[in-house]
Backbone as CSV, one residue per row, in Angstrom:
resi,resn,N_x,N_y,N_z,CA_x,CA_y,CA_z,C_x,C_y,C_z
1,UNK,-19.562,5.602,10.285,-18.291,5.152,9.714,-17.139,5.691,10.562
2,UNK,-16.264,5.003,11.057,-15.277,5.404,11.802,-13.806,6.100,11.254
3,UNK,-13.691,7.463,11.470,-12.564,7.842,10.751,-11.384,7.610,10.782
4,UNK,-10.745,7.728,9.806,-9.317,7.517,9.555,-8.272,7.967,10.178
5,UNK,-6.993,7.591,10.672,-6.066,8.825,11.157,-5.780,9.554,9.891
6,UNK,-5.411,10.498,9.667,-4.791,10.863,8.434,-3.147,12.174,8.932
7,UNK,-2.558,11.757,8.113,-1.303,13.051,8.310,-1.236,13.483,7.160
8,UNK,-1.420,14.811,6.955,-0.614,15.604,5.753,0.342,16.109,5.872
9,UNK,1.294,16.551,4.867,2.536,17.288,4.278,2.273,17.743,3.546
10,UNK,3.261,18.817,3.560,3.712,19.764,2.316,2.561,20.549,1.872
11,UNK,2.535,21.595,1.185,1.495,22.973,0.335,0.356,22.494,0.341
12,UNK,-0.814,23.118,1.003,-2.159,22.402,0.582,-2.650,22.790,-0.330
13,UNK,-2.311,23.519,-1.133,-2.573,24.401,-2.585,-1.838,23.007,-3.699
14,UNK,-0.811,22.365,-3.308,0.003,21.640,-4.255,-0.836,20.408,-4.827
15,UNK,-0.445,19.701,-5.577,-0.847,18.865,-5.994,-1.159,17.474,-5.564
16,UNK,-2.162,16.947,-4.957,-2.232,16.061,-4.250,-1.854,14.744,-4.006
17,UNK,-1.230,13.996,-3.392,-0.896,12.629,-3.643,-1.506,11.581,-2.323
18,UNK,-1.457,10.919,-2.464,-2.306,9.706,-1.445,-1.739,8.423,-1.167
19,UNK,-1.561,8.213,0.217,-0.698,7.151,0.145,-1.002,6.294,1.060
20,UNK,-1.301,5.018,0.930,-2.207,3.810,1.352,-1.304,2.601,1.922
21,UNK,-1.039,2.211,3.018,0.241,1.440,3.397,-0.696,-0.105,3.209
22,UNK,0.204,-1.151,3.745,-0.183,-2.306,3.074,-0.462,-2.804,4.559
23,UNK,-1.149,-4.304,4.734,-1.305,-5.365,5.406,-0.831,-4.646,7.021
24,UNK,-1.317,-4.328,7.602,-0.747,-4.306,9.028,0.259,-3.351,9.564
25,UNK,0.497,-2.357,8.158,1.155,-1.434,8.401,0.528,-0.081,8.470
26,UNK,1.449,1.164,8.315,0.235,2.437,8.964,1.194,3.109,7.858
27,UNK,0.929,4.615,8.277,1.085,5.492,7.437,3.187,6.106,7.436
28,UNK,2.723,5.350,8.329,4.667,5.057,8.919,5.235,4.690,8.258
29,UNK,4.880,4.056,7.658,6.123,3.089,6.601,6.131,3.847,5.487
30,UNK,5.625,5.103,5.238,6.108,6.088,3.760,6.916,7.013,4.642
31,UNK,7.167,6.909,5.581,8.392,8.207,6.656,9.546,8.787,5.495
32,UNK,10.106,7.428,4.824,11.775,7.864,4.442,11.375,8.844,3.084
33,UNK,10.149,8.692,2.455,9.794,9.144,1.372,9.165,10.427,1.412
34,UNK,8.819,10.268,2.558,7.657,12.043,2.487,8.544,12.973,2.426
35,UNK,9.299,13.438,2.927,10.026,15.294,2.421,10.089,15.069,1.315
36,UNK,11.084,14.088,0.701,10.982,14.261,-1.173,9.435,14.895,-2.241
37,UNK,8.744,13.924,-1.125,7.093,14.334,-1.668,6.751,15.332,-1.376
38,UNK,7.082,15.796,0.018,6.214,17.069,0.601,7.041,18.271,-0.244
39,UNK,8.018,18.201,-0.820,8.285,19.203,-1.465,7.920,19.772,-2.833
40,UNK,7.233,18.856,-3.069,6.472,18.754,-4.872,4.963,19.112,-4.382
41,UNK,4.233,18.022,-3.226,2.929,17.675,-3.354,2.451,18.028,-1.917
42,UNK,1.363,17.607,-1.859,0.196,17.955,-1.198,0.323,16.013,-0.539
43,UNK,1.062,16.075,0.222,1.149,14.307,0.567,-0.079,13.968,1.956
44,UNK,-1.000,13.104,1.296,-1.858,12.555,2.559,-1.646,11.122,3.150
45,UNK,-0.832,10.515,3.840,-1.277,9.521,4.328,-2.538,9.103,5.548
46,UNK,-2.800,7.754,5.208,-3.756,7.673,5.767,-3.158,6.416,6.724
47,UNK,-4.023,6.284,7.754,-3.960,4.302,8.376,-5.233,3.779,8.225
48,UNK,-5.086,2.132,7.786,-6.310,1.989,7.550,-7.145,1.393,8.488
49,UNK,-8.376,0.826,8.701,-9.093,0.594,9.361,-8.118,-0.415,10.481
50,UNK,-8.301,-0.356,11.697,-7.806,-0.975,12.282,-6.377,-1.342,12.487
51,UNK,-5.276,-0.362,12.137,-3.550,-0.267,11.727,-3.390,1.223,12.389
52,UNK,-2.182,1.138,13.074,-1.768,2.501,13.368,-2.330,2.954,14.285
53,UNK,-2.796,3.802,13.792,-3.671,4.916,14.865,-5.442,4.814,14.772
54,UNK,-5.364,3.883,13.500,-6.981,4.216,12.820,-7.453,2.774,14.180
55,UNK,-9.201,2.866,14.759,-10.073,2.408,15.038,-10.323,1.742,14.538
56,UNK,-10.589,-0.268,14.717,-11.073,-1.043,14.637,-12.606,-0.851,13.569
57,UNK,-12.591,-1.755,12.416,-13.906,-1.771,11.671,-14.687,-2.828,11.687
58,UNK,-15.889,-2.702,11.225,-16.795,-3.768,11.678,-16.318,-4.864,10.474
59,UNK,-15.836,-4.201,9.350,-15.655,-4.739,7.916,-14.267,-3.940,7.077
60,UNK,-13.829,-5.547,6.927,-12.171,-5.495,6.792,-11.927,-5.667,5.362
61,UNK,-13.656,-5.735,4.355,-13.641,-6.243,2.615,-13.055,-5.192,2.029
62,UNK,-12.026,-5.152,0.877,-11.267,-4.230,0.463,-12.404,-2.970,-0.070
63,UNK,-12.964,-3.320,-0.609,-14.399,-2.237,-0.940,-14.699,-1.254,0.418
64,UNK,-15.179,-1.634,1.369,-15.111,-1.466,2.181,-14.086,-0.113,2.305
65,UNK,-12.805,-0.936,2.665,-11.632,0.497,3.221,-11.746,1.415,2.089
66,UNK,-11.714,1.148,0.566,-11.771,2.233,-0.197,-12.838,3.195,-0.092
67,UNK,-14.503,2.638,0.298,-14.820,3.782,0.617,-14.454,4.512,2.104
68,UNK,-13.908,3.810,2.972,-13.825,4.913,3.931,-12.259,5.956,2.895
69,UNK,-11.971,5.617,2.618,-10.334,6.336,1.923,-11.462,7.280,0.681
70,UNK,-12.076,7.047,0.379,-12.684,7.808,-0.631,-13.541,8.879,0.636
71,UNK,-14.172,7.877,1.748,-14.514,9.225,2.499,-13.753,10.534,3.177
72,UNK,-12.503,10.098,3.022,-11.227,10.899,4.024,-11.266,11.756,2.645
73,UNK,-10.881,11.489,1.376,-10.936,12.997,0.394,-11.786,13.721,0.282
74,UNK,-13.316,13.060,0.298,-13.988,14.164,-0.059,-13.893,15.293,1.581
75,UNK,-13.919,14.580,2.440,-13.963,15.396,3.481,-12.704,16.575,3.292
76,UNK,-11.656,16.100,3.063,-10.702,16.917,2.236,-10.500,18.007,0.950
77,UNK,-11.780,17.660,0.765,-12.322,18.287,-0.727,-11.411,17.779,-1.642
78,UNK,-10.724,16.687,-1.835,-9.884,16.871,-2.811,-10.368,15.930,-3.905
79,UNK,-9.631,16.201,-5.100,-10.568,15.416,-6.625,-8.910,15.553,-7.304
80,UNK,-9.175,14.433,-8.362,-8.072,14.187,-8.755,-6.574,13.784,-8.405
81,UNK,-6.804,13.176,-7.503,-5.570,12.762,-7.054,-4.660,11.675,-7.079
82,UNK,-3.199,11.521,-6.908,-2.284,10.885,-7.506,-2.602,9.620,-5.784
83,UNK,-3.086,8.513,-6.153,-3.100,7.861,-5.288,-1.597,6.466,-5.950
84,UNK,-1.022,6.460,-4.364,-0.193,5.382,-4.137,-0.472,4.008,-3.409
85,UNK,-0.382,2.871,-3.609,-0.370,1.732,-2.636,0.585,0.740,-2.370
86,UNK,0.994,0.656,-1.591,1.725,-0.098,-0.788,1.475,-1.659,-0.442
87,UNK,1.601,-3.232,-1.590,1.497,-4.346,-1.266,-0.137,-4.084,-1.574
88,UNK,-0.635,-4.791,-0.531,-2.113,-4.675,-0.059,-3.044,-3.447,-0.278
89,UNK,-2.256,-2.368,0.290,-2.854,-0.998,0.328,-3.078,-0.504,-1.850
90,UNK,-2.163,-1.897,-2.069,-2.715,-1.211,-3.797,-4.171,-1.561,-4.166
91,UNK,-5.151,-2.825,-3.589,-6.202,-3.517,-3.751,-7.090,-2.624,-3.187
92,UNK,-7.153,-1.843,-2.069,-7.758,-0.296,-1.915,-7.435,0.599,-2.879
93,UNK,-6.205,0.864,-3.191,-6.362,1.754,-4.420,-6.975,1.382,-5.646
94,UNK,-7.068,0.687,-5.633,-7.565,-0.364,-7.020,-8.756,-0.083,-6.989
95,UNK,-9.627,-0.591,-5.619,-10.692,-0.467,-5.341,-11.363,0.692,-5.537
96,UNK,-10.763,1.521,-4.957,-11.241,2.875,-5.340,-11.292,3.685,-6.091
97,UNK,-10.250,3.098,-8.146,-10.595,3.749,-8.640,-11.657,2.586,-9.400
98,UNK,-11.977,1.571,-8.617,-13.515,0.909,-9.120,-14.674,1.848,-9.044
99,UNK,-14.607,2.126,-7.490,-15.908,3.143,-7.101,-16.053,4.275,-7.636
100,UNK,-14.948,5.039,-7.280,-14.639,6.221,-7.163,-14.204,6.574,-8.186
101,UNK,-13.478,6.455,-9.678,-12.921,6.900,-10.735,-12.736,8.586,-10.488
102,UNK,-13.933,9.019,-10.123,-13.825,10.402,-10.267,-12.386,11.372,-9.258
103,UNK,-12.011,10.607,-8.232,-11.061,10.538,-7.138,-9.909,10.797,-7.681
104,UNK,-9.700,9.757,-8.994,-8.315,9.336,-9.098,-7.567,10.027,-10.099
105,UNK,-6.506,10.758,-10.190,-5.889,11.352,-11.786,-4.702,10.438,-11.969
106,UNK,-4.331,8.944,-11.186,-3.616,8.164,-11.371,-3.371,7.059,-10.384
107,UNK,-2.779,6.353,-10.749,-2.478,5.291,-9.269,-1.210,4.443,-9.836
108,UNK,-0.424,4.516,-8.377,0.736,3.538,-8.459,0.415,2.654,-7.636
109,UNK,1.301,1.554,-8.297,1.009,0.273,-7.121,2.367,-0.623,-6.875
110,UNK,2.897,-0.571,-5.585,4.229,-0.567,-5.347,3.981,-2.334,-4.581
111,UNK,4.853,-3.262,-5.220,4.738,-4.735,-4.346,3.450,-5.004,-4.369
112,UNK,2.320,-5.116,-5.009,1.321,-5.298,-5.363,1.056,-6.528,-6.125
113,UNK,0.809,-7.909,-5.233,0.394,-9.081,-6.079,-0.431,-9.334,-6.557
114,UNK,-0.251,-9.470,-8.252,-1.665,-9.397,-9.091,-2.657,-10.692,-8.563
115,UNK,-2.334,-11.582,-8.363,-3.420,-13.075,-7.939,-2.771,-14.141,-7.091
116,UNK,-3.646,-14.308,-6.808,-3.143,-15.466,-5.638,-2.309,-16.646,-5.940
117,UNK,-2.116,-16.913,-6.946,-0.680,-18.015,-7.850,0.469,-17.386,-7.772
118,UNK,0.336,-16.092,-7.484,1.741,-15.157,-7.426,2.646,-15.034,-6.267
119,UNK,1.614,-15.293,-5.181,2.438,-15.175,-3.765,3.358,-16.515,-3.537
120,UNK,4.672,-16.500,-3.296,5.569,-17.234,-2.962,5.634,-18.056,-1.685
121,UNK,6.216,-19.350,-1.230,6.025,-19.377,0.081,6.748,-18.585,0.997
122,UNK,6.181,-17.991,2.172,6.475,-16.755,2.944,7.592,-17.425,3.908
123,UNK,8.400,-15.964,4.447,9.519,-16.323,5.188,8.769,-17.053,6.280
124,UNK,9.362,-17.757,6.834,9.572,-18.354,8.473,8.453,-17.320,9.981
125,UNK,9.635,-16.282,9.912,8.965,-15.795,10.915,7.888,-15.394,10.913
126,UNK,7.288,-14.843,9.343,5.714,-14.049,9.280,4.940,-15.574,9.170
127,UNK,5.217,-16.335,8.610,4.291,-18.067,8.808,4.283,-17.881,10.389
128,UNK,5.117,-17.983,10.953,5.322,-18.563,12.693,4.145,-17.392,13.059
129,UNK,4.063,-16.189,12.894,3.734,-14.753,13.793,2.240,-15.304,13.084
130,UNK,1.912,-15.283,11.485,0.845,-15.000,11.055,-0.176,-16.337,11.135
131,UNK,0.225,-17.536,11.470,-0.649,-18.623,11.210,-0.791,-19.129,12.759
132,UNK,-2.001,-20.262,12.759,-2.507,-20.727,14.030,-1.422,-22.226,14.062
133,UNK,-0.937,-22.614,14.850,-1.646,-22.393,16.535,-0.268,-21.470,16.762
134,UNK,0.945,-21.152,16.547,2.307,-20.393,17.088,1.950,-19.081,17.249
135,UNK,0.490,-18.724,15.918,0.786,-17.259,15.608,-0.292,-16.410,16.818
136,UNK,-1.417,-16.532,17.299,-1.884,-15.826,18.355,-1.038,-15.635,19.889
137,UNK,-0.435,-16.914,19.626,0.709,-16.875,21.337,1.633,-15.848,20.899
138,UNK,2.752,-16.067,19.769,3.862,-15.158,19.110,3.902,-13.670,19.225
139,UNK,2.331,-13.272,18.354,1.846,-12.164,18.659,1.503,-11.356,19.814
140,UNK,0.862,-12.075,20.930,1.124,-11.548,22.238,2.108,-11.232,23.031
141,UNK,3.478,-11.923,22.233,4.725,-11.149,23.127,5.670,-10.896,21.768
142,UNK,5.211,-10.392,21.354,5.703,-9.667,19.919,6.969,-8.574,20.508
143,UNK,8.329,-8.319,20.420,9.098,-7.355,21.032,9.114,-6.533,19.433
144,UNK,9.993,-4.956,20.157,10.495,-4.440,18.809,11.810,-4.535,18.152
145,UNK,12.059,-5.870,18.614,13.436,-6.588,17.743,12.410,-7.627,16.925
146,UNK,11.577,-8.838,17.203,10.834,-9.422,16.406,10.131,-9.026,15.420
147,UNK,9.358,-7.507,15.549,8.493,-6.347,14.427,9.808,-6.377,13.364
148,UNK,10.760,-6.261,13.755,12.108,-5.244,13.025,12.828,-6.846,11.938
149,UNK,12.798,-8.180,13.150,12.856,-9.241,12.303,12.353,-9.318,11.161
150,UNK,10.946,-9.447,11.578,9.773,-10.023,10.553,9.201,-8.831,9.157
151,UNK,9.629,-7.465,9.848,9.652,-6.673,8.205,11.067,-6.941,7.668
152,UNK,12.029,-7.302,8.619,13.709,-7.179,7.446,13.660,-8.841,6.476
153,UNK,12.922,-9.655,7.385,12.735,-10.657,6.301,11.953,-10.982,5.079
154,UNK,11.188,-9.486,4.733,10.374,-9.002,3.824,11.364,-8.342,2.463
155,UNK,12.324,-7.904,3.081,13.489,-6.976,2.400,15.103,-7.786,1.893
156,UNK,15.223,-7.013,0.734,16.333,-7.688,0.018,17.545,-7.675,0.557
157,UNK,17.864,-6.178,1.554,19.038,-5.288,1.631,18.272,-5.038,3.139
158,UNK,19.357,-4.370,4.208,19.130,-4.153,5.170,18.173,-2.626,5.646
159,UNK,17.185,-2.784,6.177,16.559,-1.417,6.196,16.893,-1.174,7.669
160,UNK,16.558,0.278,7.879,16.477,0.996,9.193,14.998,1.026,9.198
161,UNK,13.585,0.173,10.106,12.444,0.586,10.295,11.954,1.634,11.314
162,UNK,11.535,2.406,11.030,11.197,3.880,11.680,10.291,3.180,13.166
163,UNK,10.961,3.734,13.837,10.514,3.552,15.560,8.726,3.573,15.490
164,UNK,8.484,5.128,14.243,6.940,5.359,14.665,6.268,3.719,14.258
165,UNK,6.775,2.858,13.289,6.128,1.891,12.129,6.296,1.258,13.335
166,UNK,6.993,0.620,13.761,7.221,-0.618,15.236,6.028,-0.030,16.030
167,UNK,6.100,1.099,16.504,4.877,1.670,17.597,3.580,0.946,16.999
168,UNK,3.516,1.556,15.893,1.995,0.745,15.349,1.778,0.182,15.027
169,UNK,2.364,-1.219,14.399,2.316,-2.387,14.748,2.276,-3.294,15.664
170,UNK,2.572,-2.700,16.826,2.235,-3.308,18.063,0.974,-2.848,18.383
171,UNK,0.122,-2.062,18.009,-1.055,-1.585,18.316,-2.374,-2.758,17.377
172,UNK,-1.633,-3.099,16.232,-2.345,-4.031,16.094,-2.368,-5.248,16.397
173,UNK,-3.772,-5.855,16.295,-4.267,-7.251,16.885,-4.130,-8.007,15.654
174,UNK,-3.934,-9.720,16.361,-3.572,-10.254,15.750,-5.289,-10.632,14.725
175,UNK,-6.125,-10.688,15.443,-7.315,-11.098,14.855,-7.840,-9.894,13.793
176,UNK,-7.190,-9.267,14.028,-7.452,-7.843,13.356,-6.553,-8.415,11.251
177,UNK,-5.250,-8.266,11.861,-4.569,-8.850,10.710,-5.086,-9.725,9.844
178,UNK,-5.194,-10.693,10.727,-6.117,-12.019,10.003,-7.017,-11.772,9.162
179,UNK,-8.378,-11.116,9.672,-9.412,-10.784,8.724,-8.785,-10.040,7.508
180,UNK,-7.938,-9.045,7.736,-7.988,-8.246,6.909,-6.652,-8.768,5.388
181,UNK,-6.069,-10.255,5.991,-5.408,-11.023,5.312,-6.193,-11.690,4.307
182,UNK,-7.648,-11.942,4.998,-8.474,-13.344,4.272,-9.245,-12.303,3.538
183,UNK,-9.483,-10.843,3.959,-10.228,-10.149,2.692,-9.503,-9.439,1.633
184,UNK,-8.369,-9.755,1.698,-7.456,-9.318,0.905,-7.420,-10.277,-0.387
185,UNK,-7.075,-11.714,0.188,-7.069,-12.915,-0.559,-8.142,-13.304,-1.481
186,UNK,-9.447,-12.784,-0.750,-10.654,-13.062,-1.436,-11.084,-11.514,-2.534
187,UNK,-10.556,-11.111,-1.638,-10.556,-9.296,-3.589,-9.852,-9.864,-4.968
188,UNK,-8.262,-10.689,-4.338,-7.527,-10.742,-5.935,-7.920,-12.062,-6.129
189,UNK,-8.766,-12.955,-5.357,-9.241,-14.162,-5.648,-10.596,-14.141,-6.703
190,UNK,-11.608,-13.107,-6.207,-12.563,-12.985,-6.999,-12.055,-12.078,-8.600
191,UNK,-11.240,-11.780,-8.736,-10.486,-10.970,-9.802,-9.269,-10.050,-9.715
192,UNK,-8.011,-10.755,-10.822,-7.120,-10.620,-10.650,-6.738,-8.714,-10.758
193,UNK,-5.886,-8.112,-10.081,-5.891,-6.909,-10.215,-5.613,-6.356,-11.266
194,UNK,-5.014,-6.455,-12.675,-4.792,-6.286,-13.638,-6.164,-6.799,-14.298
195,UNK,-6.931,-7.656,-14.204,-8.120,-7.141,-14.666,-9.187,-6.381,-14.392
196,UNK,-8.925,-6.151,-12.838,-9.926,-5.183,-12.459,-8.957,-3.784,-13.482
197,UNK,-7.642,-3.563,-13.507,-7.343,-2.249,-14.200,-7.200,-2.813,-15.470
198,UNK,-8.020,-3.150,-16.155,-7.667,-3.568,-17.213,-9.639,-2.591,-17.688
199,UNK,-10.258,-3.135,-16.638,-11.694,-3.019,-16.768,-11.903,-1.389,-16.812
200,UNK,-11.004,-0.710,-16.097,-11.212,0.877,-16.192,-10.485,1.805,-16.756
201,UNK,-10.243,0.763,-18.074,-9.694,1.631,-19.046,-10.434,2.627,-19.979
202,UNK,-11.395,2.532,-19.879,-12.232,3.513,-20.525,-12.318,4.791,-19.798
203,UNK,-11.787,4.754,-18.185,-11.645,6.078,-17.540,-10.336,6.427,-17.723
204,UNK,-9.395,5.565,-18.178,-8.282,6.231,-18.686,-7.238,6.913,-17.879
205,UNK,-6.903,5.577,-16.398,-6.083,5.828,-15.156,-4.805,6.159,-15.572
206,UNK,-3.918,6.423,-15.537,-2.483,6.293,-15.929,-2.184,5.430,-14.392
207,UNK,-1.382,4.088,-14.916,-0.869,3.315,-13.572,0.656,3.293,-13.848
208,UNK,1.179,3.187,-12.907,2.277,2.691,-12.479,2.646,1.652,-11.187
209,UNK,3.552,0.631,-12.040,3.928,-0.355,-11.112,5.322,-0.758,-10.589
210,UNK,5.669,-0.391,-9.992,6.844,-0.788,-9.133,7.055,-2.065,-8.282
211,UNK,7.602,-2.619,-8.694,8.104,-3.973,-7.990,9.833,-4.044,-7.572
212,UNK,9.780,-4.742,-6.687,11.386,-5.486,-6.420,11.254,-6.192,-6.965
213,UNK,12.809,-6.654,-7.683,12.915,-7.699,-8.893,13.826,-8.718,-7.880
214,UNK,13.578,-8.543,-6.589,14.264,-9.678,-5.595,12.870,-9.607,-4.577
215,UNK,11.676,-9.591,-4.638,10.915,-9.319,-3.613,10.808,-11.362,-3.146
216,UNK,10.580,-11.341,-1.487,10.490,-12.540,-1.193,9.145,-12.673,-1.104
217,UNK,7.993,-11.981,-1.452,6.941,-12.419,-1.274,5.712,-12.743,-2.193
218,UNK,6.331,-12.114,-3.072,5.469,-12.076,-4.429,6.663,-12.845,-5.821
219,UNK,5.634,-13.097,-6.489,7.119,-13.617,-7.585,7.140,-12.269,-8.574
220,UNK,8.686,-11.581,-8.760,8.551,-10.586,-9.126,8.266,-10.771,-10.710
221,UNK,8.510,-12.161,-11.139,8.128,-12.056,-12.430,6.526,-11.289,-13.048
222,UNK,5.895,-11.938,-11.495,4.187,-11.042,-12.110,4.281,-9.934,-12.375
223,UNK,4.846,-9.517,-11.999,4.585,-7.636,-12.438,4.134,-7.305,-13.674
224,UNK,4.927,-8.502,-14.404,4.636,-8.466,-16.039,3.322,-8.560,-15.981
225,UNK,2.131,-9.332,-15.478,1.191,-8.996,-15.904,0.578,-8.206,-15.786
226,UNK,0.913,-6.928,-15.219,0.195,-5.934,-15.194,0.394,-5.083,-17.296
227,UNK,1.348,-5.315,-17.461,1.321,-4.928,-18.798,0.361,-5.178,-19.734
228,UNK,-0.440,-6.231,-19.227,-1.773,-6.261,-20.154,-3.118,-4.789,-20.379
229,UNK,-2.555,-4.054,-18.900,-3.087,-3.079,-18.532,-2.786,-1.869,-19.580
230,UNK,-3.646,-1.765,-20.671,-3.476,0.133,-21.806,-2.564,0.701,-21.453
231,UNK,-2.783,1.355,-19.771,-2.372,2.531,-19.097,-1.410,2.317,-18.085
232,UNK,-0.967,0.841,-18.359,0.409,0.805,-17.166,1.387,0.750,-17.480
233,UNK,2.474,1.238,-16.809,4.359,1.234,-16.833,4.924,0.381,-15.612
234,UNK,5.619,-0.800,-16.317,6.254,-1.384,-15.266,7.757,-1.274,-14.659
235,UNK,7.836,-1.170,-13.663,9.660,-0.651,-12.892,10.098,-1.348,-12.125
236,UNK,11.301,-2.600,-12.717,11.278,-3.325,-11.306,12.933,-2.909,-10.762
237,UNK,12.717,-2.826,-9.800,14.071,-2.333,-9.329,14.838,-3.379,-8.418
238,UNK,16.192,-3.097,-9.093,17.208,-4.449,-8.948,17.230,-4.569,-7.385
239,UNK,18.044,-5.319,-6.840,18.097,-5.534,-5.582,16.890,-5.141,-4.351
240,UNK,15.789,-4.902,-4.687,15.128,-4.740,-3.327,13.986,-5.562,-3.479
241,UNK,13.446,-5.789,-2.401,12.200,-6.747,-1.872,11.421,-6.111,-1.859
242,UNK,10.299,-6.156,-0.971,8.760,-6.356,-0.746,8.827,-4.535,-0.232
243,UNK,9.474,-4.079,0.145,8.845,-2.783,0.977,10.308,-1.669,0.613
244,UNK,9.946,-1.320,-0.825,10.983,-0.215,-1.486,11.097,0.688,-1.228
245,UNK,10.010,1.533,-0.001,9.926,2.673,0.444,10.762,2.441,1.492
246,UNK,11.319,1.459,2.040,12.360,1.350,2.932,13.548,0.839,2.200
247,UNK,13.326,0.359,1.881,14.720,-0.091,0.956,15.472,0.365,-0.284
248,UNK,14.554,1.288,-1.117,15.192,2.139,-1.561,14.099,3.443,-2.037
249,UNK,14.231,3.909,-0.877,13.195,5.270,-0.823,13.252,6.355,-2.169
250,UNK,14.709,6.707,-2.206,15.029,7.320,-2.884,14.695,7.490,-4.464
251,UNK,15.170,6.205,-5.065,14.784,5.604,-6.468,13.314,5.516,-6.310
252,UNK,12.725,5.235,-5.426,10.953,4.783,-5.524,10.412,6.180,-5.839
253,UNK,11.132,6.854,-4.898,10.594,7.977,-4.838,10.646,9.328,-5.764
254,UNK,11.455,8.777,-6.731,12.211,9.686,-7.677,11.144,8.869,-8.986
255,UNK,10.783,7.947,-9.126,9.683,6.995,-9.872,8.493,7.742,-9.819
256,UNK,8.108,7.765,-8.375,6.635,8.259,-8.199,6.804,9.568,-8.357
257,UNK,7.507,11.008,-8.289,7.875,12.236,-8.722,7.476,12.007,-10.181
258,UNK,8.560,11.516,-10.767,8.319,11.567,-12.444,6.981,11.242,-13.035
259,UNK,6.878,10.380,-12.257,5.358,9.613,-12.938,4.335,10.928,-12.951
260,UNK,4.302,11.201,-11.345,3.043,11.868,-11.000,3.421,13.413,-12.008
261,UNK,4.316,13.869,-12.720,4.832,14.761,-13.354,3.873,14.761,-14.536
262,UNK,3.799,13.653,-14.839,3.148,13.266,-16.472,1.523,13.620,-16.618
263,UNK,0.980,13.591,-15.199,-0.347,13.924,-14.472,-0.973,15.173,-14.380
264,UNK,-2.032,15.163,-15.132,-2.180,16.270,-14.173,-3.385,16.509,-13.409
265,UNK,-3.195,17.102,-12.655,-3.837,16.961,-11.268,-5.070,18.265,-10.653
266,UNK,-5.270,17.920,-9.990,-6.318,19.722,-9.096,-6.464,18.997,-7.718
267,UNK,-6.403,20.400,-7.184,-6.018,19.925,-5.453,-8.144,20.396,-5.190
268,UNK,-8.167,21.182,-3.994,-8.922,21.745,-3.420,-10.113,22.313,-4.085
């Protein structure tokens, strides 16, 4: 099994948190949020198979990345932990408190589309970059004004994207994306994510969901269905889109503090 990059922050004695970036992104895109975290928690990001820094996988099925992400804790020794996801990166978290329950003392899921009726039609430039025949040519001369395009047309309000997030996105392949687009589609296709957390309520997750109530990619009205979920709280926050850890770090991040407050947790 090929390992993960992983970065930690903050006290390794503290309370652990986990944080799972979405679709093609790396562990970069939680940058504006980590000191807030590293000052409470025990913050791990990871990149996932084939994003960032992490090595190409043979298998891109969301099952799949959760156990390698379930393999990066135990190697960590850690149990109980406050896992986060990011869009996509929530269907790994999801996933993993399928497998893994024992892993998890909670999970948030930030821009996280419950089923495939939910996704909106997508901006311009990620159609042009992400589909055939424009999108394999596009991608080969991808600059870091086009990266910086194609996430600000994700966003409600203007973000600053962190130099490291552009670096690693250019590291990924376009065929790489792809797969890991169509196994994405086929996780909330075979069952919607609110029923997979609907199904592990008897382990008794505490969730939280955060949405933009302007996101362009998801319809933010779904969020509501996660409320069918025992153990979930829904937060949609006014003015921002698809990627709140850039757009409004602060408030997200002051969400996931409180939440993970209510938790409780064991590190090591």
């Amino acid at each position: 099994m090929a390992e993960l990059h992983v970065v930690q922050d903050g006290a390794r004695e503290a309370a652990p948190v986990v944080l799972i970036h979405g679709s093609g992104f790396s562990g970069a895109s939680w940058s504006r949020m980590v000191p807030a975290l590293a000052g409470r928690h025990h913050v791990v990001r990871v990149d996932l198979p084939g994003c960032g820094q992490s090595p190409p996988a043979s298998s891109y099925d969301v099952p799949a990345q959760a156990n390698r992400v379930a393999a990066v804790l135990d190697d960590l020794g850690l149990r109980r932990v406050a896992v986060v996801g990011h869009s996509s990166g929530g269907y790994v978290a999801t996933a993993l408190g399928e497998q893994r329950p024992d892993l998890l003392a909670s999970l948030a899921l930030i821009s996280t589309g419950p089923s495939p009726d939910a996704l909106l039609p997508q901006p311009p430039v990620l159609r042009m970059l992400l589909a055939p025949p424009l999108g394999p040519l596009l991608w080969s001369r991808r600059s870091d004004a086009m990266i910086r395009k194609a996430i600000g047309a994700t966003c409600a309000r203007a973000v600053d994207v962190p130099d490291a997030l552009v670096a690693d996105l250019l590291r990924t392949t376009y065929r790489t994306t792809r797969a890991i687009l169509r196994c994405n589609t086929a996780y909330i296709t075979e069952r919607s994510v609110p029923e997979r957390l609907a199904a592990l309520a008897d382990v008794e997750i505490p969730v939280l969901v955060i949405f933009g109530a302007a996101d362009p990619r998801w319809d933010p009205a779904s969020a509501r269905r996660y409320e069918a979920v025992p153990t979930a709280r829904v937060e949609l926050l006014p003015g921002v889109g698809h990627v709140p850890m850039l757009e409004a770090p602060a408030a997200t991040g002051r969400l996931l503090l409180a939440f993970a407050a209510t938790v409780r947790h064991s590190g090591a």
